[in-house]
NUKOLDREN-100313 format. One record per atom (N, C-alpha, C, O): y, z, x. Coordinates in pm, whole numbers, padded with zeros to 5 digits, always signed. Each point is the difference from the previous one (the first is absolute). Layout:
BEGIN
YZX...
This chain:
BEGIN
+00959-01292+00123+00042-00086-00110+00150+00015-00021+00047+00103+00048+00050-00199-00119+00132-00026+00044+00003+00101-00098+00063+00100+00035-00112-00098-00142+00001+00117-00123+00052+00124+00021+00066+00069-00077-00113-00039+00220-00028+00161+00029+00073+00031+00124-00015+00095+00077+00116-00213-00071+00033+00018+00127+00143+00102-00027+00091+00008+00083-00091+00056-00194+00136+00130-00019-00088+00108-00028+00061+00102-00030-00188-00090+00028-00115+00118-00062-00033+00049+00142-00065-00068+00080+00121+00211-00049+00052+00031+00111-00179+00105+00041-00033+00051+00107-00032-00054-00219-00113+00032+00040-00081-00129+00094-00032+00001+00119+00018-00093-00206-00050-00136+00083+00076-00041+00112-00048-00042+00105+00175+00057-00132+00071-00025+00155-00088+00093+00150-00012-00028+00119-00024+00123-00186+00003+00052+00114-00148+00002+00061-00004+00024+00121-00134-00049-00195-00095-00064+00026-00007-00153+00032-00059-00025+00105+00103-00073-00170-00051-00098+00030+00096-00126+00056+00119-00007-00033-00184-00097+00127+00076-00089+00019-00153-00103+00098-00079+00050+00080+00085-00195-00125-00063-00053+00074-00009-00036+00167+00088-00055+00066-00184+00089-00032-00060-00022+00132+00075+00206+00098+00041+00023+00114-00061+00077-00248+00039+00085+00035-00089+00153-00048-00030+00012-00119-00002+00082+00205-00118+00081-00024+00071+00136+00004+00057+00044+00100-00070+00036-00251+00076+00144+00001-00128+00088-00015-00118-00036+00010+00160+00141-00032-00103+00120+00021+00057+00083-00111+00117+00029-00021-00265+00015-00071+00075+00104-00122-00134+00137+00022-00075-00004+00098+00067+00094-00182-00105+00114-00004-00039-00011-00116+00049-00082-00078-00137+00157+00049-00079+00022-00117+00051+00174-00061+00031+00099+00066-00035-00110-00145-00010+00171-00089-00140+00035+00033-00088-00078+00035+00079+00210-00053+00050+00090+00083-00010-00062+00145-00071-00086+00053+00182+00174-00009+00040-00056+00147-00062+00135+00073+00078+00083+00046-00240-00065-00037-00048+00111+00053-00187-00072+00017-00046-00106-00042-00015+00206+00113-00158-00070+00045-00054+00137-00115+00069+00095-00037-00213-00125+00000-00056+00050-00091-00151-00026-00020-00043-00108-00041-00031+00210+00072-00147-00024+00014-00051-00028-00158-00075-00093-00030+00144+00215-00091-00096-00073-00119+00084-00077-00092+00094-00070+00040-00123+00080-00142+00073-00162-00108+00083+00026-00035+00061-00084-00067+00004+00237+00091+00148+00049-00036+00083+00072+00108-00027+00086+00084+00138-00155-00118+00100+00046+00111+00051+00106-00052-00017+00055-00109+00099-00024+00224+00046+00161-00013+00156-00025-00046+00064+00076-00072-00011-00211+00135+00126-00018-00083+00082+00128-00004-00026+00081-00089+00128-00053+00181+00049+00125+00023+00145-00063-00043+00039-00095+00068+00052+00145-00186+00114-00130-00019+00129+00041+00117+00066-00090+00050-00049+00188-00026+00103-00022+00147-00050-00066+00103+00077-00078+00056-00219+00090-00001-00013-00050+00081+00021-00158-00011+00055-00064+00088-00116-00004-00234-00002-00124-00008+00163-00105-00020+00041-00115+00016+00014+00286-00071+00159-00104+00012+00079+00057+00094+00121+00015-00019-00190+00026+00148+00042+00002+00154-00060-00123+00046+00057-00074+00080-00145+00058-00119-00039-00130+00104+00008-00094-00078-00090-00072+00044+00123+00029-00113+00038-00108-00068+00151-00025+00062+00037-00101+00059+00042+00221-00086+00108-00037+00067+00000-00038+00138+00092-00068+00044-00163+00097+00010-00011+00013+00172-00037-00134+00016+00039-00072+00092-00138+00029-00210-00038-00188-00018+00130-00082+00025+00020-00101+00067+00045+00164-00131+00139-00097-00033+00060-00002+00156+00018-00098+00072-00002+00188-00053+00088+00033+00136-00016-00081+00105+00090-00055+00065-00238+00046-00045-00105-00119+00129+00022-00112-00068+00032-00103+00060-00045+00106-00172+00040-00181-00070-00137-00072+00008-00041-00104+00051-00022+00228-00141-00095-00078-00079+00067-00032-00089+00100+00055-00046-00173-00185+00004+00081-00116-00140-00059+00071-00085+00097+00034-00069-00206+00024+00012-00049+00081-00115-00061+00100-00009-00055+00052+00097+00051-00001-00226-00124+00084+00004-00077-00053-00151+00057-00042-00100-00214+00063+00125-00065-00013-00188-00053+00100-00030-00017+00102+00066-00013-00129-00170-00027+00112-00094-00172-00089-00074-00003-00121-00020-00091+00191-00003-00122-00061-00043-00004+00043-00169+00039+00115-00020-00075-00181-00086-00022+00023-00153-00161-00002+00000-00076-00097+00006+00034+00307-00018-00141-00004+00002+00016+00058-00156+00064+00104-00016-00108-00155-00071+00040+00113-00120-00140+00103-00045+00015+00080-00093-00113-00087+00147-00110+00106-00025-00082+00059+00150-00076-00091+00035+00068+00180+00038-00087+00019+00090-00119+00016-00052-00043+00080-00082-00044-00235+00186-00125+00019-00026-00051+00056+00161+00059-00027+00105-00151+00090-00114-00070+00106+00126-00056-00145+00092+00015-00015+00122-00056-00044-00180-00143-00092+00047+00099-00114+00071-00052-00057+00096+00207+00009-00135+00067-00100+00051+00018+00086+00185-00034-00050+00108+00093+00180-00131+00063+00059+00145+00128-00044+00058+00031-00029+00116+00049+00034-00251+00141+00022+00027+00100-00010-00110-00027-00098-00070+00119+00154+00034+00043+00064-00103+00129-00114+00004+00037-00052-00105+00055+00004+00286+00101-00066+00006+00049+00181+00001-00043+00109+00037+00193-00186-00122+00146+00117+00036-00024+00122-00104+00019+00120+00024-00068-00182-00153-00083+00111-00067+00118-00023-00146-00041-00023-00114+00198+00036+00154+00071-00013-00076+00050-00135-00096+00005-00112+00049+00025+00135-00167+00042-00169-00072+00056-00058+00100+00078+00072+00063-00091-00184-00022+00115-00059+00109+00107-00018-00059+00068+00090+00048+00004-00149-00127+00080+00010-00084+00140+00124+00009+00118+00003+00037-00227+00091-00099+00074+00138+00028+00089+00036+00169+00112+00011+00050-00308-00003-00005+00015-00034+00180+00153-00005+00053+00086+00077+00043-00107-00233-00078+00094-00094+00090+00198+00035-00028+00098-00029+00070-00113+00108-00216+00121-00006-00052+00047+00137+00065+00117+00015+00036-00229+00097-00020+00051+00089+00081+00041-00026+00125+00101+00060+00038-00180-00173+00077+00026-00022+00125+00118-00087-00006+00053-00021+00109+00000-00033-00211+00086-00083+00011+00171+00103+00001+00104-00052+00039-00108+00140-00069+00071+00102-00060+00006+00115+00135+00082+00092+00000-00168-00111+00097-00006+00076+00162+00001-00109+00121-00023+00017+00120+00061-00148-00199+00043-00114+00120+00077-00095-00027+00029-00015-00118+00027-00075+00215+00111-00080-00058-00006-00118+00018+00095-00065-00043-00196-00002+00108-00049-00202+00105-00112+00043-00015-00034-00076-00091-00059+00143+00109-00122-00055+00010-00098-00072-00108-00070+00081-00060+00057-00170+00035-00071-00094-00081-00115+00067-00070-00103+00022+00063+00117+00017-00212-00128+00089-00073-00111-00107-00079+00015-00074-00097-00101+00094+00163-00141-00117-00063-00117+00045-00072-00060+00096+00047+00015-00151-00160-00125+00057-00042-00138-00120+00099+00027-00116+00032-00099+00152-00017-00125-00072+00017-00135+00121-00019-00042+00085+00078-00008-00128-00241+00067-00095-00086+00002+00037-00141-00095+00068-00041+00180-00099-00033+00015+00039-00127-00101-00059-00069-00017-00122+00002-00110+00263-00114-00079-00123-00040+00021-00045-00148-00001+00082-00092+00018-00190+00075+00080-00083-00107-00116+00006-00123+00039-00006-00116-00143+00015+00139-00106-00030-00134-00028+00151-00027-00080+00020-00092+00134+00094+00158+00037+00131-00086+00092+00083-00044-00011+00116-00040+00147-00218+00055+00116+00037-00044+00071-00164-00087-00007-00123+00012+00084+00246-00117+00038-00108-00114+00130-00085+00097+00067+00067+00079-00044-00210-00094+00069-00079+00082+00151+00055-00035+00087-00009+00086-00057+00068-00218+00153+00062-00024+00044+00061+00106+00090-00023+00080-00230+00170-00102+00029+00116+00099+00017-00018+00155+00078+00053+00079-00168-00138-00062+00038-00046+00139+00170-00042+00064+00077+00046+00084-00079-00169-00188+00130-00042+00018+00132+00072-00010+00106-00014+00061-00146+00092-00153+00139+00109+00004+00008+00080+00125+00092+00014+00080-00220+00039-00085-00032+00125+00131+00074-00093+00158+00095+00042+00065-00162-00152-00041+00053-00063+00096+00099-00041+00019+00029-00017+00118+00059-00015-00210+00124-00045-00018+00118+00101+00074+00076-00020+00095-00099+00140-00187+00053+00139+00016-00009+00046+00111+00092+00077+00029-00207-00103+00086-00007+00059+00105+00104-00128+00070+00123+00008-00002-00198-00122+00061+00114-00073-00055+00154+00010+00044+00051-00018+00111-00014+00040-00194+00158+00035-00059+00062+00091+00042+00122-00009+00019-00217+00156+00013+00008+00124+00048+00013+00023+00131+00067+00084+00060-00155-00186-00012+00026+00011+00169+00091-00111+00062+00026-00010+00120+00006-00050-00191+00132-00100+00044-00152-00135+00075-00039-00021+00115+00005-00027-00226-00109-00142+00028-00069+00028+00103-00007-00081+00091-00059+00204-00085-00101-00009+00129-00121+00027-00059-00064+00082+00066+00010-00120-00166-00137-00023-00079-00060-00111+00076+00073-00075+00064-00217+00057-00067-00060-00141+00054-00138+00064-00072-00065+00089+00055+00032-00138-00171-00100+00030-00158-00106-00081+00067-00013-00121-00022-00075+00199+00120-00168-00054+00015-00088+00041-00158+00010+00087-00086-00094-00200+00109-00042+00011-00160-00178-00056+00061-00040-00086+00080-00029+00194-00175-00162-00056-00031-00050-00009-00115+00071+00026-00097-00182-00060+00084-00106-00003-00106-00084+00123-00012-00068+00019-00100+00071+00081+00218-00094+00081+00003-00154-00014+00021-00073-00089-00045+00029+00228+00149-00152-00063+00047-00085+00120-00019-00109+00010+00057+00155+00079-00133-00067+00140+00002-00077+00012-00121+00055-00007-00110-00196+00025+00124-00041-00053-00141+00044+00122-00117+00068-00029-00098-00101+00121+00115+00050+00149-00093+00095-00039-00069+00019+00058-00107+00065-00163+00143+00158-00028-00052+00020-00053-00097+00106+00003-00062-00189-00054+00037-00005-00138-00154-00046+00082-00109+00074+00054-00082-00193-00047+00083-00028+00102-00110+00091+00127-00092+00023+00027-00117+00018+00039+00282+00097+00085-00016+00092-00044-00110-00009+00046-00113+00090-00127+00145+00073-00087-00045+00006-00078-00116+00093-00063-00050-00227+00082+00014-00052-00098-00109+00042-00167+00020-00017-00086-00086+00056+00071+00178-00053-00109+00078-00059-00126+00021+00032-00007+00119-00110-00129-00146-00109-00011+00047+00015-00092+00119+00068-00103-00010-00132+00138+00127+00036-00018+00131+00019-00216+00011+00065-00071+00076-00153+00041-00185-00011-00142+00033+00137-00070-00067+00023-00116+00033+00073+00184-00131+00136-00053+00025+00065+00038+00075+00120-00001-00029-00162+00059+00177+00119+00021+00092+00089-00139+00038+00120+00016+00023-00174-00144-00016+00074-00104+00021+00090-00026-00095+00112-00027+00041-00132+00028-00173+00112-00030-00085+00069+00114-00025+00106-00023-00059-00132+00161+00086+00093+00079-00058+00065-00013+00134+00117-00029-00024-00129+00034+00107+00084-00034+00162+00131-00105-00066+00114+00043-00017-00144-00143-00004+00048-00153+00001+00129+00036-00121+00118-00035-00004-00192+00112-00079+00118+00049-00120+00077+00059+00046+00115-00041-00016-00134+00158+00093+00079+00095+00022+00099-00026+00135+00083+00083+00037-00110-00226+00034+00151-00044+00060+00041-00091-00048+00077-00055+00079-00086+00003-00171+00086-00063-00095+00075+00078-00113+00093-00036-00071-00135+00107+00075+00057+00115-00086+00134+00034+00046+00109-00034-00046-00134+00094+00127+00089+00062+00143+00134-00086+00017+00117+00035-00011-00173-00154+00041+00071-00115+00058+00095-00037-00097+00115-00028+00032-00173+00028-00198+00130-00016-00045+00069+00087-00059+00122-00019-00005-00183+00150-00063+00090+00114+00002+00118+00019+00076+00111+00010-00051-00139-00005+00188+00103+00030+00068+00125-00105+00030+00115+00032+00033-00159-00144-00051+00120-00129-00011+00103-00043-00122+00112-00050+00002-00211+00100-00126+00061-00075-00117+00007+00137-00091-00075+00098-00004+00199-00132-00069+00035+00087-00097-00056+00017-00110-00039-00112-00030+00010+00182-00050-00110+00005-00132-00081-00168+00046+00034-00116-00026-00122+00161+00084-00071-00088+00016-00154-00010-00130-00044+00108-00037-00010-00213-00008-00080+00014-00093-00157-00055+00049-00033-00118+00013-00066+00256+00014-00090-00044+00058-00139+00064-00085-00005+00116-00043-00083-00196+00033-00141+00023-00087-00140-00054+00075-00075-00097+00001+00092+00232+00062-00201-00029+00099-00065+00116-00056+00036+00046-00108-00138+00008+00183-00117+00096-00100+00051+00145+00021-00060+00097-00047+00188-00085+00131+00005+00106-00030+00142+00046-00002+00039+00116+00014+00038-00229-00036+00159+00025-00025-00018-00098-00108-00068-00102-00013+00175+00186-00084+00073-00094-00125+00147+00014-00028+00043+00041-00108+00040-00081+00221+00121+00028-00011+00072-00097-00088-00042-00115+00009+00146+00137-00098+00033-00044-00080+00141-00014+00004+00058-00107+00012+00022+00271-00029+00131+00017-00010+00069+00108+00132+00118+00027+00024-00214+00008+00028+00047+00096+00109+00035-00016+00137-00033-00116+00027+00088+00176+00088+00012-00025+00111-00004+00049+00066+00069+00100-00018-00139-00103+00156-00069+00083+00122+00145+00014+00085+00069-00091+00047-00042+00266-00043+00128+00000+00117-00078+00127+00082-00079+00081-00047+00126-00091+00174+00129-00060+00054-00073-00120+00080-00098+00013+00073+00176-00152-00105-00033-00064+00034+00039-00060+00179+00120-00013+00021-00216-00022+00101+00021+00003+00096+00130-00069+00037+00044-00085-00077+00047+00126+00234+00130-00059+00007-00041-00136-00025+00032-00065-00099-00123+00016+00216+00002-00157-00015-00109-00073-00086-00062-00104+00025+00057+00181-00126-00098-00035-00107-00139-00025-00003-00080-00034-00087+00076+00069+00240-00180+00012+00030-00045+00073+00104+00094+00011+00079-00220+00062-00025-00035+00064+00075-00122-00061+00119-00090-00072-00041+00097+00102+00160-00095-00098+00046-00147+00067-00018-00016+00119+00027-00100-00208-00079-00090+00022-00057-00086-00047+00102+00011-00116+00039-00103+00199+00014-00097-00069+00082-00149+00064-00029-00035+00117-00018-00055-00271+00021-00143+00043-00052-00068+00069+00096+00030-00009+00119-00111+00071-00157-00122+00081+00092-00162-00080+00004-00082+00002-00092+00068-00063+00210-00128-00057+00015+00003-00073-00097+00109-00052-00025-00208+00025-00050-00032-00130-00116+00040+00044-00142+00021-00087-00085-00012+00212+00058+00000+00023-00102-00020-00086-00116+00077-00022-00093-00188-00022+00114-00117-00035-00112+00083-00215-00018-00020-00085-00087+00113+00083+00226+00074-00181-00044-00039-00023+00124-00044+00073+00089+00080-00260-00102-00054-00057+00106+00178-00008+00111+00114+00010-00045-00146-00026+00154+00109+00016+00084+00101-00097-00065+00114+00038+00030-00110-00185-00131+00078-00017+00021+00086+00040-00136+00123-00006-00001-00195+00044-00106+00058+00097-00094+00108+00105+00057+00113+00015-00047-00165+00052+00152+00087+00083+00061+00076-00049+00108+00069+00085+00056-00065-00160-00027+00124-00087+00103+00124-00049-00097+00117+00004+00035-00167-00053-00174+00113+00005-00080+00059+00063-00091+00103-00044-00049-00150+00139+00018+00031+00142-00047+00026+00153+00009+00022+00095-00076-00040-00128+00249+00056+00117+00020+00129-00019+00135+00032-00115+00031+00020+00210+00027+00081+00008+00080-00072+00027+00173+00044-00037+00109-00176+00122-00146-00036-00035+00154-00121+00061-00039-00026+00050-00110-00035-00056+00194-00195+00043+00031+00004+00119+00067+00080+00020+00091-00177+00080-00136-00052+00089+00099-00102+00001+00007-00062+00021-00104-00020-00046+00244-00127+00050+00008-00074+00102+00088+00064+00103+00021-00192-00111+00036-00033+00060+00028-00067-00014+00128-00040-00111+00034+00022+00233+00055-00009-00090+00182-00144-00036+00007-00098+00062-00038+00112-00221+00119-00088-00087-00010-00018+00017+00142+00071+00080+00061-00172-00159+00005-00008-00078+00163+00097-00035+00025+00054-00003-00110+00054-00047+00216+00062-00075+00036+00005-00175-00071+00092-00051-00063-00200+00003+00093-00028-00152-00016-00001+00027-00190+00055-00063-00091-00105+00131+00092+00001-00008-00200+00138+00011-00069+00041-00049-00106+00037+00151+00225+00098+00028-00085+00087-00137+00011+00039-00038-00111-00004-00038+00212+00031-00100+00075-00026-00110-00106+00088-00075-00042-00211+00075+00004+00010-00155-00112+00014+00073-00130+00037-00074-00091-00055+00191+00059+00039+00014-00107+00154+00030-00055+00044+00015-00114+00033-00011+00271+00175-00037-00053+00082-00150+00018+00113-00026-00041-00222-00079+00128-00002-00088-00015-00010-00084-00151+00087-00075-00045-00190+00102-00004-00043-00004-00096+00123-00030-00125+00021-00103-00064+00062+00262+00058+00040+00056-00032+00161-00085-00036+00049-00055-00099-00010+00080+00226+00138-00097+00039-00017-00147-00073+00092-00060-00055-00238+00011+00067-00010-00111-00063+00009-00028-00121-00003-00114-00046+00020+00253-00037+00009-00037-00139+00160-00002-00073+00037-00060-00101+00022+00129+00172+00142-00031-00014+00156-00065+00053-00010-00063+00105+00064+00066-00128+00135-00095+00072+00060+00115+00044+00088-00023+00084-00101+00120-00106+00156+00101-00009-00107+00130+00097-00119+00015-00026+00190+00063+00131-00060+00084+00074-00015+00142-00129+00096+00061-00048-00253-00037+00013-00041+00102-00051-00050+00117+00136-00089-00038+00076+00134+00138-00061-00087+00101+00104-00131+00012-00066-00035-00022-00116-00039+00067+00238-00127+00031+00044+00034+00154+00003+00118+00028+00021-00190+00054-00036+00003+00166-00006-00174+00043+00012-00092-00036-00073+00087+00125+00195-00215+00039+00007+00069+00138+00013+00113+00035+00034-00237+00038-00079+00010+00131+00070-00067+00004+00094-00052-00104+00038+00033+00213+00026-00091+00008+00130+00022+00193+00030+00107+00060-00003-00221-00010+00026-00027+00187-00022+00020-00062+00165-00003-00119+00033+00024+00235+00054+00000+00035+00144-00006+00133+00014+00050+00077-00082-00133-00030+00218-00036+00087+00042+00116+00010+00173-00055-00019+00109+00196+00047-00116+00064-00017+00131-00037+00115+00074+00025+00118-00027-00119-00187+00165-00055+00122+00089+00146+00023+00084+00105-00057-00026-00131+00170+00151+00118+00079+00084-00007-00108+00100+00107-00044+00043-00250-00018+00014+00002-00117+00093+00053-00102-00048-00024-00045-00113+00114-00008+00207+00063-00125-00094-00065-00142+00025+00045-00105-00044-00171+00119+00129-00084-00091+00050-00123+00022-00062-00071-00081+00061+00003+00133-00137-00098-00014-00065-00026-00120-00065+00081-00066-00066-00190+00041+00088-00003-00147-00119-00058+00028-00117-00044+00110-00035+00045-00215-00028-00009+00039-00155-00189+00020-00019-00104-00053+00038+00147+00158-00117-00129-00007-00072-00011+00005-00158+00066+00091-00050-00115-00146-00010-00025-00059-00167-00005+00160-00073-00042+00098+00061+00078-00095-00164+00028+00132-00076+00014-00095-00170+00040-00116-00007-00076+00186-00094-00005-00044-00081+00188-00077-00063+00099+00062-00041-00119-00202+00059+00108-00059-00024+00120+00008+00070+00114-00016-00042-00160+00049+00175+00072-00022+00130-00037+00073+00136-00113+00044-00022+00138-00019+00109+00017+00032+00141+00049+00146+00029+00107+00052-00032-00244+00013+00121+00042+00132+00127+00041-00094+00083-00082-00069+00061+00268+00046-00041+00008-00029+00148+00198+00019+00035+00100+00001-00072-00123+00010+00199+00094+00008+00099+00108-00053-00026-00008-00113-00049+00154+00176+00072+00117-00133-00021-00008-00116-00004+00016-00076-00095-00057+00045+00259-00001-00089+00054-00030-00151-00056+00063-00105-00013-00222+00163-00017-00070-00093-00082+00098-00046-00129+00036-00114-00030-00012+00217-00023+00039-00008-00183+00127-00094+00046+00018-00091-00080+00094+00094+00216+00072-00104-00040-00026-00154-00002+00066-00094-00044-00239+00106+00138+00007-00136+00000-00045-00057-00117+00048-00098-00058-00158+00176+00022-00042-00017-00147+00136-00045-00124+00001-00092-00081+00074+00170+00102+00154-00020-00123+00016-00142+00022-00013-00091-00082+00046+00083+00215+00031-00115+00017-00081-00116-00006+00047-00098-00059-00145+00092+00103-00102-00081-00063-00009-00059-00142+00015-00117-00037-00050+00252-00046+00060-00051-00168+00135-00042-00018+00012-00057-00109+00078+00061+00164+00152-00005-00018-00014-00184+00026+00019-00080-00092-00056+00042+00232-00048-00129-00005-00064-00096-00076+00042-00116+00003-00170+00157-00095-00017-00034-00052+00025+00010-00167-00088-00035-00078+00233+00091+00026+00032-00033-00088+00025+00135-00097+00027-00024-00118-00036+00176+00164-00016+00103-00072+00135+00011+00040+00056-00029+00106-00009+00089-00235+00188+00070-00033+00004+00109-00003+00110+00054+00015-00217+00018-00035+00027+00207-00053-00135+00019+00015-00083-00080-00043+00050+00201+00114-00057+00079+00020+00002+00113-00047+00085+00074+00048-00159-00026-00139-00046+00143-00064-00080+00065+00113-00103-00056+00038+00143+00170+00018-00124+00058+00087-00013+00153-00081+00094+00071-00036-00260-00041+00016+00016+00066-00062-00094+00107+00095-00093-00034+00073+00144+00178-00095-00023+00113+00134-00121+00096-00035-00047+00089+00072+00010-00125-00191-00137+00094-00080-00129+00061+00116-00024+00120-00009-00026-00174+00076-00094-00043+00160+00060+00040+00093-00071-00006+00100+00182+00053-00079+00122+00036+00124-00063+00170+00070+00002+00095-00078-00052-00073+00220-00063+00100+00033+00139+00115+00042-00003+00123-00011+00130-00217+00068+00064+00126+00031+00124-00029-00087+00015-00104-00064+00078+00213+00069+00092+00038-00044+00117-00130-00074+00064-00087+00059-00071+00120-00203+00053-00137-00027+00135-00022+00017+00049-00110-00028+00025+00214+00076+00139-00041+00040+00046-00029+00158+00112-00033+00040-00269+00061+00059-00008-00058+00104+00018-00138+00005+00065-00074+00074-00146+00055-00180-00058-00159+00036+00163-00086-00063+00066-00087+00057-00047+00143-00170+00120-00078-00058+00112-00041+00070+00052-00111-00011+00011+00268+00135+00075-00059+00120-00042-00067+00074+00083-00058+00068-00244+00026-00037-00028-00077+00126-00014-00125-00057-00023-00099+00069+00040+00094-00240-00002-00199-00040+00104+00007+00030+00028-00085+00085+00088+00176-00126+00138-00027+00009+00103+00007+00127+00122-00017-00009-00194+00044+00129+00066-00030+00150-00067-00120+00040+00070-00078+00065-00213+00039-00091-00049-00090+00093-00050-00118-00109-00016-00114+00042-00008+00143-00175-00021-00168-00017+00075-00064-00117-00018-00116-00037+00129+00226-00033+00102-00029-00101+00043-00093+00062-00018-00112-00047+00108+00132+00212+00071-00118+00032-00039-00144-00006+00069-00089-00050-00188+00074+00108-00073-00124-00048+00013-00036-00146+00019-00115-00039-00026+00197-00023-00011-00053-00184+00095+00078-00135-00025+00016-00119+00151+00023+00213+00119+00072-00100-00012-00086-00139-00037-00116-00019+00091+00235-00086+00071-00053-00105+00121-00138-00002+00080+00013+00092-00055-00138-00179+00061-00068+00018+00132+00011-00005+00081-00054+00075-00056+00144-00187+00162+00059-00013-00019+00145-00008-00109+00052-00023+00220+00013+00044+00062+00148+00005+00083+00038-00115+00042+00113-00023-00024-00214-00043+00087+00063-00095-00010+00033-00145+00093+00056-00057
């Protein structure tokens, strides 16, 4: 979007008819629902991310471990997270997927994001959900069936906090009157991208947000569903999936199915990239949770043999 074309985080993920590569938090494999999250190690390889030119890294917003889901994510506020990693790197693009919006007040958000934001010199890219964990609502006091409207509030909220000065806004859970949300972003907005449906219909979210993330489909599904997609707007929004991988030592293995992605071989995985890259995907989250050997093996072997295919867009 022309918006974002000085937001040196988005610079460096996205551009149409163009396919980058980011990681997930923790950047380590992990048999139960909590990671071990070791913080040198994670802001060694985060840096080491940057270096190969991965365009990002994310950070996941789990705010309660439930046993029965089987996975905790990074474990830490992302928020917090991201402001520390931002503070042990200097280009690499910091992302939530996804912030969940119907359990945080739309202020706090907006400030929190802003600030990171601001802090890392515009390399924020604010993935946002509704949330799917049931424990969470209640928790929360909650009730899970306004996740659509408290969603819908809380980026409009956002949206104009951060643009307009004492801005005067009255939904169910802001009553701003005389006050003003700082620090407000350089270019007065942050790129906001939805997660799956979150409780709207695609084209609600084709015009309200800045880009889509979803989640890995078939080939042919994913294919009409960015078709689809493209069709609802004038202006190039990215496409963003994650996808877990298992990178074996054979670089010829073929793929085999693993929960929400592939045991397989270089080889394969570049044709695969490329494949989605063809049909319309901008960023790639790969996330290493399922990963059998050594995760800083595998990180040099994305980063000699299939970064080049799918570098970061800018360096700077």
């Amino acid at each position: 979007m022309e918006k974002f074309q000085n937001h040196r985080g988005y610079k460096r993920m996205y551009q149409e008819n163009k396919l980058t590569l980011g990681l997930f938090f923790p950047i380590e494999s992990y048999m139960s629902d909590v990671p071990e999250m070791n913080i040198e190690k994670q802001i060694k390889l985060a840096k080491r991310a940057e270096e190969l030119k991965f365009a990002a890294v994310f950070a996941r917003d789990v705010p309660l471990r439930d046993p029965n889901f089987g996975d905790v994510g990074q474990m830490y506020d992302p928020f917090t997270y991201l402001g520390f990693i931002a503070a042990h790197t200097e280009k690499i693009a910091l992302g939530t997927a996804s912030i969940i919006l119907t359990l945080r007040h739309p202020l706090h958000v907006a400030k929190a994001a802003a600030s990171v934001d601001k802090l890392s010199g515009e390399r924020l890219i604010l993935g946002v959900a509704t949330g799917d964990r049931p424990i969470e609502f209640p928790a929360f006091s909650v009730d899970a069936n306004d996740r659509g409207t408290l969603f819908q509030e809380s980026i409009a909220v956002m949206r104009e906090v951060w643009a307009k000065n004492f801005p005067r806004i009255h939904t169910s859970r802001v009553d701003l009157m005389n006050g003003d949300l700082l620090p407000k972003p350089n270019l007065s907005s942050i790129p906001v991208m939805v997660t799956g449906h979150s409780s709207q219909s695609p084209e609600w979210i084709a015009a309200n947000s800045d880009g889509w993330i979803y989640y890995p489909r078939p080939l042919h599904y994913q294919a009409e569903l960015i078709k689809n997609w493209r069709s609802l707007t004038d202006e190039f929004k990215p496409f963003t999936q994650s996808l877990y991988i298992d990178l074996t030592e054979d670089p010829n293995h073929v793929p085999i199915p693993i929960h929400l992605g592939f045991r397989i071989g270089r080889n394969f995985l570049i044709e695969f990239l490329q494949a989605l890259n063809d049909v319309g995907v901008n960023h790639i989250i790969i996330n290493l949770k399922y990963g059998r050997r050594p995760v800083e093996e595998v990180i040099e072997e994305l980063g000699e043999y299939i970064l080049p295919h799918f570098p970061a867009l800018t360096d700077n």
